[in-house]
N, C-alpha and C positions, 0 to 999 in steps of 0.2 A: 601361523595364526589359526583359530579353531577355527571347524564349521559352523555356518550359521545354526541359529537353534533349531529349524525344522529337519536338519541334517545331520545332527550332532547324537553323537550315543547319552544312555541317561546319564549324568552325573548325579552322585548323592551331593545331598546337605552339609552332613558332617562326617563322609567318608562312610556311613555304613547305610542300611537300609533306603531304597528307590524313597524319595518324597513324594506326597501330591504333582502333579500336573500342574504347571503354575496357569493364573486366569488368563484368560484369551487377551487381552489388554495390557495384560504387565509380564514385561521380562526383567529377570532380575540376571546381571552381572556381576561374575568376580572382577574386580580391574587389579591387575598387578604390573608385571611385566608386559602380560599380555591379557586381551578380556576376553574372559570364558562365562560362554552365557551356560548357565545353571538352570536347564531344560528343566529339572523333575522339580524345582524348590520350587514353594508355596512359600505366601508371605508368614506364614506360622513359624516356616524356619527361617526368619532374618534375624532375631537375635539372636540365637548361639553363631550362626555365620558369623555375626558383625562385631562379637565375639573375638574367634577364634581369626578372623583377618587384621585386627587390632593388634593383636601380638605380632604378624607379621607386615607390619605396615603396607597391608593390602584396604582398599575396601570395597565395601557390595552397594552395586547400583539397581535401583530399582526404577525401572521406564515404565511409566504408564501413557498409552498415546487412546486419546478419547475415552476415559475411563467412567464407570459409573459413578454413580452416588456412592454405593454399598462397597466398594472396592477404596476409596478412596478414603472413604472412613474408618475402614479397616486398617488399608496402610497407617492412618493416623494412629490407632491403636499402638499398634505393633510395634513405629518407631518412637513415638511420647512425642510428635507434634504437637504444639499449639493448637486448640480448635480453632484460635481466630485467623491462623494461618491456612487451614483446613475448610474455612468458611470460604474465603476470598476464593479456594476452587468450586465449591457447588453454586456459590451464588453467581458466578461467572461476570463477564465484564467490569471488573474493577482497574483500578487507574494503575499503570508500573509501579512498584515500589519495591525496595528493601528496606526489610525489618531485624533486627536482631530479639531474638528471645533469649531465654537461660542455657538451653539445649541446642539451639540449631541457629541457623540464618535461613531468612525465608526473601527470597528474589522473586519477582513477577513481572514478566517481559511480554509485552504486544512483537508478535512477527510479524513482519510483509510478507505475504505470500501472496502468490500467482494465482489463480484459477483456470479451468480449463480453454475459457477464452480469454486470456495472458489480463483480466482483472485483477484488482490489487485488493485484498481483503484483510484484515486486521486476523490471524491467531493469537493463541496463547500459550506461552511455559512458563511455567511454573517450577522452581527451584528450592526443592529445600537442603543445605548445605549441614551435615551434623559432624561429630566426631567416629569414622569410621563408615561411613554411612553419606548416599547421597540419592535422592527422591529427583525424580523428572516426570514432569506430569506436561502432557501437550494437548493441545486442540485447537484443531485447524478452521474451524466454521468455514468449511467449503473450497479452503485452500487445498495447496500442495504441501504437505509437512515435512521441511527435512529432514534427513536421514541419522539422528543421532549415534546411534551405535556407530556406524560407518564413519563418521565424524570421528569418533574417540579412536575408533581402530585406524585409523590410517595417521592422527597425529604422533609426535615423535613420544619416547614414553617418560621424559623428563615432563612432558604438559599435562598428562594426568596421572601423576606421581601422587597426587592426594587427592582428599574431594575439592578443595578451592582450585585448583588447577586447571581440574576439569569442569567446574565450574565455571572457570572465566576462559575454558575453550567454549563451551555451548553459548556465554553471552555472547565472547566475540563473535562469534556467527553470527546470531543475530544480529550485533548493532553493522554486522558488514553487509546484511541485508538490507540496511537501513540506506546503505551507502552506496550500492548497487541500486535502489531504489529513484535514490534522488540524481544518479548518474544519467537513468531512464530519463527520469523527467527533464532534467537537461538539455537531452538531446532532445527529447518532445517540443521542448520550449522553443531551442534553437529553429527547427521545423514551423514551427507554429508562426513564429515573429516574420520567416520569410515568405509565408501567406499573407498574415495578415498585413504587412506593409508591399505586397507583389500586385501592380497592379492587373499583371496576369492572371492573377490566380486568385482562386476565392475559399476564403476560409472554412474550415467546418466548425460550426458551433455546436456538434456536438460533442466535438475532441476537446474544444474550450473547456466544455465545462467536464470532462470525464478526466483531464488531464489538473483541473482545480480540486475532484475529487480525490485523485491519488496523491494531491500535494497536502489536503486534510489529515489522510491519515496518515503519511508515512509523519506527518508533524507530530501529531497527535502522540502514535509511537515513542520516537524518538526523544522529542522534548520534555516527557515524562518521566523517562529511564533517564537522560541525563541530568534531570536538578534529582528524583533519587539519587543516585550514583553519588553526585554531587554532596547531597547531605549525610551520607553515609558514608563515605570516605575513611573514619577514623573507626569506625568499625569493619572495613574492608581489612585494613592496614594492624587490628590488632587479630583479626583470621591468619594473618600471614609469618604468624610468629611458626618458626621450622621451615617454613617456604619462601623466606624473604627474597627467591629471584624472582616469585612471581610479581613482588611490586608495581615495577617498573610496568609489567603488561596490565594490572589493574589502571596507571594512572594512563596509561595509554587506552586501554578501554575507554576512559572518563573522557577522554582529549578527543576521540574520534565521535565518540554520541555529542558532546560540544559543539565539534565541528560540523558534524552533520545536520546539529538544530539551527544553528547559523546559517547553512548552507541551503536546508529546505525553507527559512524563511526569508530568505532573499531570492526563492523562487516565487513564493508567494508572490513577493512585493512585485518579481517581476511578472507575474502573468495579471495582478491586475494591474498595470500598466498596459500589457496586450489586451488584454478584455476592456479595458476603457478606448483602446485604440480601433477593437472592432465596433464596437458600438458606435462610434464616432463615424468607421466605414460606415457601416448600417446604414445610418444618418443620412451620410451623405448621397450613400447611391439611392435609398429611399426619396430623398431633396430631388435627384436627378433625374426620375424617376417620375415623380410630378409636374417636375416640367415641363418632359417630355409631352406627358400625355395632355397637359395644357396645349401646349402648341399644338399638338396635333388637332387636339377641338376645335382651336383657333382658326388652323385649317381647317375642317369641315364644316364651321361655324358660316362661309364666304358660302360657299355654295347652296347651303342649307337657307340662309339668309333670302338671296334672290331666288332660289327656287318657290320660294314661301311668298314671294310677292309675286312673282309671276303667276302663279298659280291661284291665286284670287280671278272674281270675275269680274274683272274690268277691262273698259273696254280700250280705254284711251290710256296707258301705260307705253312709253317706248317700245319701238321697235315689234311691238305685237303683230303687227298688220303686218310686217314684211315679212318675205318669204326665208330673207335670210339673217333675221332678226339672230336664231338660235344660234347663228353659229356666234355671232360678236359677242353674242350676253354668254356664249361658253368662253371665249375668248377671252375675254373680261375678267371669268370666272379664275382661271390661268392664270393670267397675270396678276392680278392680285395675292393668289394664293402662292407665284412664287417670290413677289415683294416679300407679304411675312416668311415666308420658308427663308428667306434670305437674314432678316431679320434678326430669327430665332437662331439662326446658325451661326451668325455673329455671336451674338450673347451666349450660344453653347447652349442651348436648351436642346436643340437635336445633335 
């Protein structure tokens, strides 16, 4: 396998003369047998590449991971993108889809990615699919962005034998992000249900709803990519004329994004179920709660009571004039207070 690019001696272009420096943002690869990152090339030289890898049923990958406006537009130039393929990357946050044009196929995939405090955040890849030729554009808004290149180089080299190969190696990644994602929340669920119905233990509502937030987007996500995939289909399947083993892994793509929209919406279903079941808790210990401190009034309500009448000035009230008046009207006070205390403890209010 080559060295990495910051390791690797310069390769030319087209065999003769050092290229430009390619931009900080984009690496461009040969994918053959093996991928050789092409250190010196600039996007100026990807057509004769894309060219001269044509004849040898190679082709040149071009990775961009957070790239600018002016890069982007360029790439467009260079490979005869569609602009309105080109838009859906500057304008950013547009909904998954695949599109076919005259020239190329254009895929656009929401990732789950991690964040530093294991947050779930919505990225972007962006695919564009041509003849000889294949575009990857990323951004990660805050995430962790997998490792493409390392991706393609460690897969077997039947999987990225063409650009639709390797193509639906970097979807499958993603939508097995997708699946790893709702695997998570799963277990979260499972976690959550045995608080929220544990009468030991007390739920956290802020996990409720951080764990309703991650079941948003991985839906969002996913559910998107697969009614795309879904509509697209017959266009997936006329890309695979020469490569027809990869069929099968295309309709299995389609079958796992399915499963996994089915999957994260029957987590949905089930966490508001858990979330109606905490509120209900809520409810109840709040109810419990009331009571409590009812009764308790109740109790202090007894002593507060006669203390308020003795304490007027009159003269001829019980037990006033005797000396051991205080202790019976405490006495009193007692027993009374633990009739209701008894009360209350029937009924469960304490």
């Amino acid at each position: 396998m080559p060295q990495p690019a910051k390791e690797q001696n310069a390769t030319t272009a087209e065999g003769g003369d050092a290229a430009p420096p390619a931009e900080g943002s984009l690496r461009i690869f040969l994918v053959g047998d093996e991928i050789e990152p092409l250190t010196d090339a600039s996007l100026e030289d990807v057509p004769p590449i894309v060219r001269r890898t044509r004849r040898k049923d190679d082709f040149i990958w071009l990775h961009l991971v957070e790239p600018d406006e002016d890069t982007v537009r360029r790439a467009r130039d260079v490979l005869g993108i569609h602009p309105t393929a080109v838009a859906d990357v500057v304008s950013r946050r547009q909904q998954p889809k695949v599109q076919k044009f005259d020239e190329h196929l254009f895929v656009m995939l929401w990732n789950v990615l991690h964040t530093a405090d294991e947050a779930l955040v919505l990225g972007e890849t962006f695919l564009y699919i041509g003849e000889g030729w294949l575009l990857t554009v990323q951004r990660g808004n805050g995430g962790e962005l997998p490792d493409l290149p390392q991706l393609l180089e460690d897969a077997r080299e039947e999987a990225r034998a063409d650009t639709l190969p390797a193509a639906h190696l970097i979807m499958a990644q993603i939508v097995g992000g997708y699946a790893d994602a709702a695997a998570s929340v799963e277990s979260a669920l499972e976690e959550l249900e045995e608080q929220v119905f544990s009468e030991s233990e007390r739920e956290d509502h802020h996990r409720i709803y951080r764990i309703r937030k991650d079941i948003g987007r991985v839906d969002r996500a996913v559910s998107s990519i697969a009614a795309a995939l879904h509509e697209s289909t017959r266009h997936l399947e006329t890309l695979t004329v020469g490569n027809e083993h990869i069929l099968p892994y295309l309709h299995d793509l389609l079958d796992d994004a399915a499963g996994t929209a089915a999957l994260i919406n029957n987590q949905s279903i089930a966490l508001d179920a858990i979330l109606s079941s905490y509120e209900n808790n809520v409810a109840a210990r709040q109810n419990q709660d009331m009571r409590t401190i009812s009764a308790f009034a109740a109790l202090l309500a007894v002593p507060t009571l006669i203390a308020g009448l003795y304490g007027m000035n009159f003269e001829n009230i019980p037990l006033v004039q005797w000396q051991y008046g205080w202790i019976v009207i405490g006495l009193t006070i007692i027993t009374i207070d633990l009739v209701i205390y008894g009360l209350f403890k029937r009924r469960r209010w304490l």
